[in-house]
Backbone as ProteinMPNN parsed JSONL, in Angstrom:
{"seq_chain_A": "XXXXXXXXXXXXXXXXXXXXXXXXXXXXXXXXXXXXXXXXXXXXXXXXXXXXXXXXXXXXXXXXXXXXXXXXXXXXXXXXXXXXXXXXXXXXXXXXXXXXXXXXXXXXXXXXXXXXXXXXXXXXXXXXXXXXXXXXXXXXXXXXXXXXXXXXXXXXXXXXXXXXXXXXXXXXXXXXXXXXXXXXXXXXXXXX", "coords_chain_A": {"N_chain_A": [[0.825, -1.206, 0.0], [2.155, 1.308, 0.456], [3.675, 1.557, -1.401], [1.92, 1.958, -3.589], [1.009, 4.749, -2.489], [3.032, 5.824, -2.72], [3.488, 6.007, -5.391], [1.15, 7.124, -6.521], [1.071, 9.841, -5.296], [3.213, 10.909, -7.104], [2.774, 10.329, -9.647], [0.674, 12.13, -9.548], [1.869, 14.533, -8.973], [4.301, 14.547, -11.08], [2.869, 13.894, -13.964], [3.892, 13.951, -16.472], [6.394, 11.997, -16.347], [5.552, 9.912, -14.871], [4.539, 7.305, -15.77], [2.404, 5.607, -14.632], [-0.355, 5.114, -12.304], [0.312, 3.137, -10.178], [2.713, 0.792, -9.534], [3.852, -2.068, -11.315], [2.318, -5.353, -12.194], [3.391, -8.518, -10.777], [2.922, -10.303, -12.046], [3.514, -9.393, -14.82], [6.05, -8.308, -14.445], [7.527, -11.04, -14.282], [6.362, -11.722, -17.31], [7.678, -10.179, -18.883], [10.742, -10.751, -17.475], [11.08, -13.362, -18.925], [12.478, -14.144, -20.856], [14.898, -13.74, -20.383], [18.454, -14.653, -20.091], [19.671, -16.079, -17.448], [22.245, -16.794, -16.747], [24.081, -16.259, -18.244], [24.715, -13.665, -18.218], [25.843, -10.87, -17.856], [26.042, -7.922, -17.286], [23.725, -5.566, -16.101], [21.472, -3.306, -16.624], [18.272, -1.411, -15.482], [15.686, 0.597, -16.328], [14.172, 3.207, -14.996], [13.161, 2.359, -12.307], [11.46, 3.327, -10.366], [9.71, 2.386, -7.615], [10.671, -0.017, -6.998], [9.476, -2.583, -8.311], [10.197, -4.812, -10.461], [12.748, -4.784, -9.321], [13.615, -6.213, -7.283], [13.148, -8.706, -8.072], [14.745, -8.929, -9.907], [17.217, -9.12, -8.849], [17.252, -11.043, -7.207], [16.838, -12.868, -9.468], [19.603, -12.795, -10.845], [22.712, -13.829, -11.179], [25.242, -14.492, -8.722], [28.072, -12.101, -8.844], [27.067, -10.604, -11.038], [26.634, -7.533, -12.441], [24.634, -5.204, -11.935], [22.727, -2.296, -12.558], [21.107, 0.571, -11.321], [18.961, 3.031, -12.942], [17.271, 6.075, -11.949], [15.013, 8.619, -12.816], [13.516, 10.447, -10.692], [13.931, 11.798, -7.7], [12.45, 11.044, -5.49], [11.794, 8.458, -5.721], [14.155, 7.512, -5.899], [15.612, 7.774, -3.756], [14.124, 5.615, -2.286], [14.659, 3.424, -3.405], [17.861, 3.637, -2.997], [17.335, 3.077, -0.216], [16.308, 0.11, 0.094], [17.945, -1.434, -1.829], [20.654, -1.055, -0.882], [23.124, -2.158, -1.682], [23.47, -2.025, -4.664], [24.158, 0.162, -7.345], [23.144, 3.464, -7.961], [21.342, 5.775, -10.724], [20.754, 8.846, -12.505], [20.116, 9.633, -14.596], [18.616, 8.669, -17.918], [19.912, 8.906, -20.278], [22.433, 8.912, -20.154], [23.754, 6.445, -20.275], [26.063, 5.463, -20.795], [28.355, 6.5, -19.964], [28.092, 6.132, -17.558], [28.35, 3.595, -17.61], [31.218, 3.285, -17.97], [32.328, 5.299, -15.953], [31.565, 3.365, -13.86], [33.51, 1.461, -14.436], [32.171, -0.836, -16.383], [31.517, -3.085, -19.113], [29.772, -3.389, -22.056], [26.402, -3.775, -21.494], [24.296, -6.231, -20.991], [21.58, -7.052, -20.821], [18.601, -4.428, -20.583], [16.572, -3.459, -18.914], [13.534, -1.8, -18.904], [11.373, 0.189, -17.476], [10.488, 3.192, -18.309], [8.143, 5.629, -19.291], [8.013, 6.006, -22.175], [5.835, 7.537, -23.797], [5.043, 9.059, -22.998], [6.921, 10.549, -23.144], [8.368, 13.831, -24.628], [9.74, 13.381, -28.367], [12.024, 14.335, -29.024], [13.586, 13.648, -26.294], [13.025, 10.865, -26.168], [13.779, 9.366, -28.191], [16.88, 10.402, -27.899], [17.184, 8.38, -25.283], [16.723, 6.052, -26.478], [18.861, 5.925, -28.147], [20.716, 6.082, -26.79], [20.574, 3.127, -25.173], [20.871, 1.685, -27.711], [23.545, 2.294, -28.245], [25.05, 1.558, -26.322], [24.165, -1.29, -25.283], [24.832, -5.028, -26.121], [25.979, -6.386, -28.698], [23.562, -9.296, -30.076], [22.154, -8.471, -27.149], [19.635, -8.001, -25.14], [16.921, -5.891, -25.433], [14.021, -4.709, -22.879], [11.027, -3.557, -22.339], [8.057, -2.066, -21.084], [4.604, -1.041, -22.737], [1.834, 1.147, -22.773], [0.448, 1.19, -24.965], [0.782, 0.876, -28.741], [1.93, 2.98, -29.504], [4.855, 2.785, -29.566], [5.961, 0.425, -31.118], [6.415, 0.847, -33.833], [9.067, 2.676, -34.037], [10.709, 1.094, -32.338], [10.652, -1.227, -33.88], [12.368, -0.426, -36.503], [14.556, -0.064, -34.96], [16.101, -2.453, -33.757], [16.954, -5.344, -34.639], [15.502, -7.533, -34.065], [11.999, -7.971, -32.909], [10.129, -8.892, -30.598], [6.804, -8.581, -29.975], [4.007, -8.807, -26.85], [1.107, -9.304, -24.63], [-0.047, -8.362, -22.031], [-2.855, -9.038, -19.933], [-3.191, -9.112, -17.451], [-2.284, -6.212, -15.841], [-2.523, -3.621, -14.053], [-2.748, -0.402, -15.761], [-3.444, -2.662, -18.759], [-0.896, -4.029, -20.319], [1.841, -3.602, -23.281], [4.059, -5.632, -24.054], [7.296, -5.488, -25.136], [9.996, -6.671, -26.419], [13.083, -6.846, -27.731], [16.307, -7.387, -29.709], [19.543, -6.677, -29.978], [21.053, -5.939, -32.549], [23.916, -7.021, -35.07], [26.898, -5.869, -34.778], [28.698, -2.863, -36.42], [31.358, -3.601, -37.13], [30.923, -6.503, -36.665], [29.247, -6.888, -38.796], [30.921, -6.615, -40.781], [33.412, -8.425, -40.564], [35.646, -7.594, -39.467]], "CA_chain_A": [[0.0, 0.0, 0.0], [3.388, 2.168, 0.995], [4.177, 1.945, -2.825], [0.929, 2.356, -3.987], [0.821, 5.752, -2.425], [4.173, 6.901, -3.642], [3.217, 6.519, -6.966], [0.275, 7.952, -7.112], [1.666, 11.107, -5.3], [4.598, 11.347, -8.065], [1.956, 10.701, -10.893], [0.119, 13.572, -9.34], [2.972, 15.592, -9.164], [4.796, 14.573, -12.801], [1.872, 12.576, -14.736], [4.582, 12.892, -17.858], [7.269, 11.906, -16.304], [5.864, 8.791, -14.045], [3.464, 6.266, -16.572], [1.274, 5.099, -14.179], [-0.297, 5.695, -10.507], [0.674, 1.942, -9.142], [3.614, -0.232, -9.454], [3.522, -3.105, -12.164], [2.305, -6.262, -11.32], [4.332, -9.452, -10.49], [2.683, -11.354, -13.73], [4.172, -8.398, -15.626], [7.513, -9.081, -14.429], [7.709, -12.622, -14.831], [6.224, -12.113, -18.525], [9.216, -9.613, -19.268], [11.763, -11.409, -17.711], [10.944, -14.631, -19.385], [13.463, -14.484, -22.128], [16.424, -13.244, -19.601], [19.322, -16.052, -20.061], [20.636, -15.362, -16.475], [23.63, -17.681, -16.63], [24.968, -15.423, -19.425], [23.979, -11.955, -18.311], [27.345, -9.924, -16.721], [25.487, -6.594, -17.017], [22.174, -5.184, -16.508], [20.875, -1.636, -16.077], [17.087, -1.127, -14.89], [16.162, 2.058, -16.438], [12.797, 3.771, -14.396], [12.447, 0.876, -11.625], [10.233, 3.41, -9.445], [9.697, 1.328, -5.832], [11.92, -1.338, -7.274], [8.887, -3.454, -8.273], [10.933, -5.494, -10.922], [14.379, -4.56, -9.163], [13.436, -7.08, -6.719], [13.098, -10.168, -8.717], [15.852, -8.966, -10.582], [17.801, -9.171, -7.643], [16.915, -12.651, -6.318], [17.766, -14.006, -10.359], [20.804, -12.831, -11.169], [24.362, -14.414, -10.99], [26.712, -13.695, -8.11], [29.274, -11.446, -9.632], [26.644, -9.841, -12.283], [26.62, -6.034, -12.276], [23.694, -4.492, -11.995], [22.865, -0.945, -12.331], [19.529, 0.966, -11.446], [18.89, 4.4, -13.639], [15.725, 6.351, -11.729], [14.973, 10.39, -12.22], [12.82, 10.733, -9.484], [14.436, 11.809, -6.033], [11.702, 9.81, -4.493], [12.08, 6.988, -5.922], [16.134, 6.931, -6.209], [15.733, 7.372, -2.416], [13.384, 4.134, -1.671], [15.576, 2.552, -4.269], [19.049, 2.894, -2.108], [17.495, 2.337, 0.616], [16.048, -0.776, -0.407], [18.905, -1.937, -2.277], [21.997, -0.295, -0.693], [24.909, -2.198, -2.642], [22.942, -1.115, -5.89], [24.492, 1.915, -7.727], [21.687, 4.176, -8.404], [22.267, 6.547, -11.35], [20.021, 9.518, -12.542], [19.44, 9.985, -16.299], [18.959, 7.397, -18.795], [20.355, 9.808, -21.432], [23.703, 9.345, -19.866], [24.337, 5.515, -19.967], [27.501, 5.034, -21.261], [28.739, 7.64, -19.203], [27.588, 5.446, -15.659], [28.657, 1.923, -17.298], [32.303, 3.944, -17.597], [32.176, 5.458, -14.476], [31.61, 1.871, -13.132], [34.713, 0.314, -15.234], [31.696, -2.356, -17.11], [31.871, -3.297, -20.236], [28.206, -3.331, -22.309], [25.193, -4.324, -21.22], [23.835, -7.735, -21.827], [19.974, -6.958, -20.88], [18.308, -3.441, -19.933], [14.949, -3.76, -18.387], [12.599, -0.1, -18.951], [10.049, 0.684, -16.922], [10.258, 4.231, -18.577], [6.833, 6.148, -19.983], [8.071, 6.391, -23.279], [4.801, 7.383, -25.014], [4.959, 10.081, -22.528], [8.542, 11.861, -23.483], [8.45, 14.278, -26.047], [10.355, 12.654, -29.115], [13.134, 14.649, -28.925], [13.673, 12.546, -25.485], [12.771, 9.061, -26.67], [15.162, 9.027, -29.672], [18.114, 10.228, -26.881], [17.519, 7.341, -24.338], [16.648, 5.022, -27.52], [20.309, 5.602, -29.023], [21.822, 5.369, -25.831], [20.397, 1.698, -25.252], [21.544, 1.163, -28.476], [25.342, 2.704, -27.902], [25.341, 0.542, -24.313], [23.833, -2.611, -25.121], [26.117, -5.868, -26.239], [25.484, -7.14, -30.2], [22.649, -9.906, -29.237], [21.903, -7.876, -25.995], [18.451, -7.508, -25.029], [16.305, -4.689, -24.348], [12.953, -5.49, -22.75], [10.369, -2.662, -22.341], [6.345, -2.197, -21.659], [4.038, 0.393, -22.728], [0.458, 1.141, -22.777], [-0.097, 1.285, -26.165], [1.401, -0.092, -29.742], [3.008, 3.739, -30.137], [6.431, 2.469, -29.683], [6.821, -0.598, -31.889], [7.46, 0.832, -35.401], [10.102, 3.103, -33.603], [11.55, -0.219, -32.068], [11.561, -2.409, -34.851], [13.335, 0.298, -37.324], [15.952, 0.403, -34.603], [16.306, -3.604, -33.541], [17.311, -6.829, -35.592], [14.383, -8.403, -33.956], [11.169, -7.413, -31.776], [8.704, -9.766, -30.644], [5.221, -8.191, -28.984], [3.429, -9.884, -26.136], [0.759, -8.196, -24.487], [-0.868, -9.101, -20.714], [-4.391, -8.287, -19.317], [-3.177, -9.518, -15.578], [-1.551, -5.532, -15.121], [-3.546, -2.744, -14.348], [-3.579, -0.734, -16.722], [-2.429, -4.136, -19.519], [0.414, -3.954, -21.306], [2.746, -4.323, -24.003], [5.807, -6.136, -23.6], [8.41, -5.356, -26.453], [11.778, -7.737, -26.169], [14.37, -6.352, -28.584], [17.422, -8.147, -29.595], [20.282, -5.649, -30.467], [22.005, -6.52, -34.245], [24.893, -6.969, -35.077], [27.345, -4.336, -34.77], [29.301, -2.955, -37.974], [32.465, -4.142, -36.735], [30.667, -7.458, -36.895], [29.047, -6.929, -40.117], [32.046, -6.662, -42.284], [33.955, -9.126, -40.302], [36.967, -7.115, -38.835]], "C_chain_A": [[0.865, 1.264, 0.0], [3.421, 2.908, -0.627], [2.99, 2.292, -3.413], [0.611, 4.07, -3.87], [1.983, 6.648, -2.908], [3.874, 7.384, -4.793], [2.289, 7.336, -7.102], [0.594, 9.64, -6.468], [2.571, 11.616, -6.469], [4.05, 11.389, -9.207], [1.438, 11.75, -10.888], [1.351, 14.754, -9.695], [3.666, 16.069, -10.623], [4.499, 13.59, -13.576], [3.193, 12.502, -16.41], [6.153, 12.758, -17.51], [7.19, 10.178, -15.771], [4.587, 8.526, -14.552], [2.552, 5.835, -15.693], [0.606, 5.456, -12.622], [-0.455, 4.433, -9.766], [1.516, 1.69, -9.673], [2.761, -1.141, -10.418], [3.564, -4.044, -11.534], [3.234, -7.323, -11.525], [4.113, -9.988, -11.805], [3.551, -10.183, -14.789], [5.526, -8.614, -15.857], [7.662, -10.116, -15.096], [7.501, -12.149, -16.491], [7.656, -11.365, -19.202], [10.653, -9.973, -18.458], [11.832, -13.052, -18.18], [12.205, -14.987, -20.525], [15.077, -14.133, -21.803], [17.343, -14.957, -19.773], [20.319, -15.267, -18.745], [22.148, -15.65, -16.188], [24.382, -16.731, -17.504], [24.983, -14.243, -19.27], [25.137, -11.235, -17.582], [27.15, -8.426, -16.02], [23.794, -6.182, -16.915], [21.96, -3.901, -16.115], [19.136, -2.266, -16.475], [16.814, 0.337, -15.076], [14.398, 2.311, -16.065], [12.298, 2.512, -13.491], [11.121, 1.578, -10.778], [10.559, 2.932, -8.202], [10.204, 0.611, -6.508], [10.59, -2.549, -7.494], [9.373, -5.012, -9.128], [12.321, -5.848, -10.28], [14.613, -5.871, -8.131], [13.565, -8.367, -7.145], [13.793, -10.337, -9.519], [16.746, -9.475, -10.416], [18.366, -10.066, -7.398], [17.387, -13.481, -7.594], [19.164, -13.69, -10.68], [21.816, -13.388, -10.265], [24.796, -13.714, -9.641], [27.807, -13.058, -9.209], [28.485, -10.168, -11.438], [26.286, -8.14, -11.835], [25.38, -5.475, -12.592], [23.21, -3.214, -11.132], [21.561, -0.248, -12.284], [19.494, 3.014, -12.205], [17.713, 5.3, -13.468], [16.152, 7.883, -11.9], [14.727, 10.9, -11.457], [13.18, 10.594, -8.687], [13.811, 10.923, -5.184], [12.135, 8.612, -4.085], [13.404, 6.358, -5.931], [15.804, 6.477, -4.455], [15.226, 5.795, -1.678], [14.375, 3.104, -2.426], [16.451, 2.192, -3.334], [18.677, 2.851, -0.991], [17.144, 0.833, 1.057], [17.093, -1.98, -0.748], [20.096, -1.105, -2.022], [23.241, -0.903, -1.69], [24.403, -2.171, -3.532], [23.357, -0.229, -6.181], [23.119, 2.503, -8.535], [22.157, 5.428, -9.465], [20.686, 7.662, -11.603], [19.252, 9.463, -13.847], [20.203, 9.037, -17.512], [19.421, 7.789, -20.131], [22.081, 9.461, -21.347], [24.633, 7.748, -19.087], [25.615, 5.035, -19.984], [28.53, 5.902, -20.309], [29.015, 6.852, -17.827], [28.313, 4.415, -16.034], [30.406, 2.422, -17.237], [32.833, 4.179, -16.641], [32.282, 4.352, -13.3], [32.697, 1.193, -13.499], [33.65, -0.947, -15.617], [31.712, -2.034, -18.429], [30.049, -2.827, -20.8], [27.705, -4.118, -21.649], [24.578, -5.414, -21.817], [22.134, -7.285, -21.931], [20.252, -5.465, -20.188], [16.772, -3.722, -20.24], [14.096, -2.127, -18.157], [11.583, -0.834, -18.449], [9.261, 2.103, -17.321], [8.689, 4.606, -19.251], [7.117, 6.636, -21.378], [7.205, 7.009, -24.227], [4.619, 9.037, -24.308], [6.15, 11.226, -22.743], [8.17, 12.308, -24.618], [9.645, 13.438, -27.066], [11.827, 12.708, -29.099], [14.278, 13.254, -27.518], [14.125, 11.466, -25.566], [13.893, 8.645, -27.621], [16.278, 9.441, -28.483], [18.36, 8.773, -26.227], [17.584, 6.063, -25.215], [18.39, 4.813, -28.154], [21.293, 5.805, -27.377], [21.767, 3.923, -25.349], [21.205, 0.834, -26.419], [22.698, 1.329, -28.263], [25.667, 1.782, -26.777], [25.244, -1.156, -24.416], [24.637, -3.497, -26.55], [24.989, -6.301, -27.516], [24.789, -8.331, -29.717], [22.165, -9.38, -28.109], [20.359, -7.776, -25.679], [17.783, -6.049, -24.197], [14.796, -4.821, -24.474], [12.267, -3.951, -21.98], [9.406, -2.804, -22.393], [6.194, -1.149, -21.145], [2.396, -0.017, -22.568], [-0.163, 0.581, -23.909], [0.699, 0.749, -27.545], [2.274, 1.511, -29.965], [4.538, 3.636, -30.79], [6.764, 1.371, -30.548], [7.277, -0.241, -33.095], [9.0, 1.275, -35.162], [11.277, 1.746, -33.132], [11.841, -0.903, -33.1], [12.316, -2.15, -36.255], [14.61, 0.077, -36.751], [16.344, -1.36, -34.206], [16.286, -4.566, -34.656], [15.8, -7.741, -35.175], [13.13, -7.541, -32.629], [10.369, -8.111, -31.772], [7.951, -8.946, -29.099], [4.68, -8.951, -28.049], [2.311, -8.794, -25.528], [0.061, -9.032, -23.241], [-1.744, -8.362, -20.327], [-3.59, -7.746, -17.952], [-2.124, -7.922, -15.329], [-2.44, -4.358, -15.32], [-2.096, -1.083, -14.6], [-3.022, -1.943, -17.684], [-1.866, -3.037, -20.26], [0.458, -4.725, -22.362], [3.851, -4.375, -23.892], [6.429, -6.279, -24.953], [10.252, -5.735, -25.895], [12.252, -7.555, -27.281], [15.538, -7.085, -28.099], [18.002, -7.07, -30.35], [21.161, -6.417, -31.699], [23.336, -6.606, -34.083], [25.711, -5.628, -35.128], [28.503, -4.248, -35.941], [30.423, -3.397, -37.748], [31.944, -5.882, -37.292], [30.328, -8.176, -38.104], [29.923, -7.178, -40.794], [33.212, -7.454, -41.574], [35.361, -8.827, -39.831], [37.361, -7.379, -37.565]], "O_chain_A": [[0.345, 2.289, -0.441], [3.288, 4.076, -0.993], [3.187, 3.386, -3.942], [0.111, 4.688, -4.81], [1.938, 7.799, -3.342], [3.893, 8.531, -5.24], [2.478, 8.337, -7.793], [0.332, 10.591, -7.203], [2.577, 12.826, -6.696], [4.465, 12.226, -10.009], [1.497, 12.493, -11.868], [1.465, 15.581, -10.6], [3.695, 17.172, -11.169], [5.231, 12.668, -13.936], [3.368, 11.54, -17.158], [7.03, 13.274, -18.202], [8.066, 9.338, -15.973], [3.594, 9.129, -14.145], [1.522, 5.626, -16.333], [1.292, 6.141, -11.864], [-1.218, 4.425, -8.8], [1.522, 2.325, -10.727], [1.532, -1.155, -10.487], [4.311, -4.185, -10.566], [3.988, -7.156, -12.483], [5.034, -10.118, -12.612], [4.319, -10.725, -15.583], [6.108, -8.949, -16.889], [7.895, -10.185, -16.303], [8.573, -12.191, -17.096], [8.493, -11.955, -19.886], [11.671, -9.422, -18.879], [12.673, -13.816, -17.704], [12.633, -16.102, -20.823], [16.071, -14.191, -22.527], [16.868, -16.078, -19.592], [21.195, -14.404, -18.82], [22.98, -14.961, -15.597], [25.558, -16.571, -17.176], [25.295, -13.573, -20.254], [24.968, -11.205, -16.364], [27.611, -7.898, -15.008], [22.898, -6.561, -17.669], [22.445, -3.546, -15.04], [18.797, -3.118, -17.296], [17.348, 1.216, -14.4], [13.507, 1.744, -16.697], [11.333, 1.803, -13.777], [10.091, 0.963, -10.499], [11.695, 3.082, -7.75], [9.464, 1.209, -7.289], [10.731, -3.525, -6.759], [9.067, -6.114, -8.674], [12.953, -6.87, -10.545], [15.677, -6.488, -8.167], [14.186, -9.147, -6.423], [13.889, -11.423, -10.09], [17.325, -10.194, -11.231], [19.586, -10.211, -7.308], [18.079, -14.485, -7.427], [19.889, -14.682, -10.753], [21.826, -13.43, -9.035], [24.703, -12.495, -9.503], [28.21, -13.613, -10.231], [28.999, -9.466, -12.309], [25.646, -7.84, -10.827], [25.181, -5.296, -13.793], [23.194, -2.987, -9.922], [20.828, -0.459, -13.25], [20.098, 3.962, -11.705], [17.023, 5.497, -14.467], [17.163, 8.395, -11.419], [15.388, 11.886, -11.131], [13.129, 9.437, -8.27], [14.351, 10.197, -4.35], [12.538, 8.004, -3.094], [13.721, 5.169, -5.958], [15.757, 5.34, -3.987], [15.802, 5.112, -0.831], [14.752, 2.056, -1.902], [16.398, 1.109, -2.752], [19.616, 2.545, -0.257], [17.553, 0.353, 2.114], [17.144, -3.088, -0.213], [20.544, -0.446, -2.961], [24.078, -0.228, -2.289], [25.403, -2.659, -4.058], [23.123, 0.674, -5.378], [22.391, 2.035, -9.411], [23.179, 6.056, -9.192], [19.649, 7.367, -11.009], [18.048, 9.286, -14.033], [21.347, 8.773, -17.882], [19.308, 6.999, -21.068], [22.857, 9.698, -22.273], [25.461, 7.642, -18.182], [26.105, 4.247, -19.175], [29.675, 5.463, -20.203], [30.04, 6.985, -17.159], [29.058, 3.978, -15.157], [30.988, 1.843, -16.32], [33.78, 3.5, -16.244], [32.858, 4.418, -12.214], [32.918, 0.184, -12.828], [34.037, -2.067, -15.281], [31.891, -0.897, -18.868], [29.279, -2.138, -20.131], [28.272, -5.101, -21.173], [24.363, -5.505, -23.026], [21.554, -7.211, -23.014], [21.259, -5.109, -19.576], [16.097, -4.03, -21.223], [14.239, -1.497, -17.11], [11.072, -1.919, -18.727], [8.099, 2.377, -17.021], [8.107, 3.639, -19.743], [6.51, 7.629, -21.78], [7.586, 7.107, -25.394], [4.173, 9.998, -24.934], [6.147, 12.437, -22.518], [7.732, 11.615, -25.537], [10.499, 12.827, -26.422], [12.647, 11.79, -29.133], [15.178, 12.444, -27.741], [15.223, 11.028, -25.222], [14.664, 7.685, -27.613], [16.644, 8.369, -28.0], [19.353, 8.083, -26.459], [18.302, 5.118, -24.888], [18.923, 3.758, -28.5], [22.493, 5.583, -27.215], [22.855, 3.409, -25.091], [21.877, -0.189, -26.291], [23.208, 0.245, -27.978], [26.822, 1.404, -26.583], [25.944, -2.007, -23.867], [24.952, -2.978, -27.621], [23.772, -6.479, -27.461], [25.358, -8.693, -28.687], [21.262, -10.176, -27.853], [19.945, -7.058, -26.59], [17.96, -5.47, -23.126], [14.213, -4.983, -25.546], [12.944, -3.322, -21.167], [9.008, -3.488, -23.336], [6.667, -0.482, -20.224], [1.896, -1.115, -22.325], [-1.056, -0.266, -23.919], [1.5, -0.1, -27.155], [3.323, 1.387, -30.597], [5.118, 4.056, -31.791], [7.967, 1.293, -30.797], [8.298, -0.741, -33.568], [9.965, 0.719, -35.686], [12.413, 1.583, -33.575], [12.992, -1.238, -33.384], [12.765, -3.025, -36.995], [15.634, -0.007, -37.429], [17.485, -1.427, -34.662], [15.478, -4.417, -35.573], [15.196, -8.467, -35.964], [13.444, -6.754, -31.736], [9.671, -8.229, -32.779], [8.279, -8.798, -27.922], [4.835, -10.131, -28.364], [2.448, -7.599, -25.792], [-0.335, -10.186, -23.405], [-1.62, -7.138, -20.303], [-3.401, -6.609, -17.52], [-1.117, -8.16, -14.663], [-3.0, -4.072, -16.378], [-1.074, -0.823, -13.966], [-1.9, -2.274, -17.3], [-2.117, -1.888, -20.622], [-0.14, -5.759, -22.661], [4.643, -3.459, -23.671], [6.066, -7.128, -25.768], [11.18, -5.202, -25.287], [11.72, -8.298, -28.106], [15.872, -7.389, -26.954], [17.354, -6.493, -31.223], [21.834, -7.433, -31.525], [23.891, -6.29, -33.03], [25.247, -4.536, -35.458], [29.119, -5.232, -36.35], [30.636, -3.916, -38.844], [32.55, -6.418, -38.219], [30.669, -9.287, -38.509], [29.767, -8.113, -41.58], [34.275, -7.092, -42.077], [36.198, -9.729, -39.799], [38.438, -6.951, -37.151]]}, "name": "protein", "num_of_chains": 1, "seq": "XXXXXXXXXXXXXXXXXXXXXXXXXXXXXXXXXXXXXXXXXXXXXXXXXXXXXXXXXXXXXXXXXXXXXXXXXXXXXXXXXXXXXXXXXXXXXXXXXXXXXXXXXXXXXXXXXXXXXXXXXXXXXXXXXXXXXXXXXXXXXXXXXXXXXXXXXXXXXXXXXXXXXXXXXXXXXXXXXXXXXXXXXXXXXXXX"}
């Protein structure tokens, strides 16, 4: 109920900044991390966890030794974040990934898990944090994202090698879950 009321204070406060006025539900999770290969995963950034409703079950699957990085704007929510998850590095702006995985000495990103309101950023925005996922995340890499609405898939599957849709009632309001696999990278392409 704790989290319940955060959000909906912070929706009140910045409805286009924070997508919804609850926390996503557990079936939500699970359906977007279904395609996580955790044995293989070294990196992960969490970009808009909010109350850590995913960050949690993130948490509990990953590897000993896997790096994972949380990316929230909201003072609120950074705060419930580290205190939540203290050995978590908490970062601010998802504009400025490459920048944090640096900062950290990691390499790319195997998976990045959005919670962001993409449908809600002006474009200008969306295309920033969109080509920094891309600049961050590892050739095969996944990036796993849900929205309200179908806005975002042409944008996704111009910019991804692959995108498969899923879509769940069980989250109020339902979703769509968009799992992007990152292409090859031109280095790879032309075989150098």
């Amino acid at each position: 109920m704790a989290d319940f009321m955060v959000f909906l204070r912070r929706f009140i406060a910045e409805p286009g900044r924070v997508g919804s006025v609850i926390p996503s539900s557990r079936y939500l999770c699970e359906r977007m991390l279904s395609h996580v290969n955790w044995a293989s995963t070294d990196v992960i950034l969490e970009l808009g966890p909010g109350t850590g409703a995913f960050t949690q079950t993130i948490y509990q699957k990953i590897n000993p030794g896997t790096d994972y990085v949380l990316v929230e704007r909201d003072s609120q929510f950074r705060s419930i974040l580290q205190s939540r998850f203290p050995d978590l590095p908490v970062r601010e702006e998802a504009t400025r990934l490459g920048q944090y995985l640096e900062e950290l000495e990691l390499g790319k990103a195997d998976v990045i898990i959005s919670g962001l309101p993409f449908a809600n950023f002006p474009q200008e925005l969306r295309t920033a944090i969109l080509d920094e996922v891309q600049k961050v995340l590892k050739p095969g890499g996944l990036f796993i994202t849900f929205q309200y609405s179908l806005q975002l898939q042409a944008e996704l599957q111009a910019r991804f090698s692959l995108v498969e849709t899923d879509f769940t009632l069980l989250n109020i309001p339902p979703a769509f879950i968009y799992t992007c696999r990152n292409g090859q990278s031109e280095k790879d392409r032309h075989g150098a």
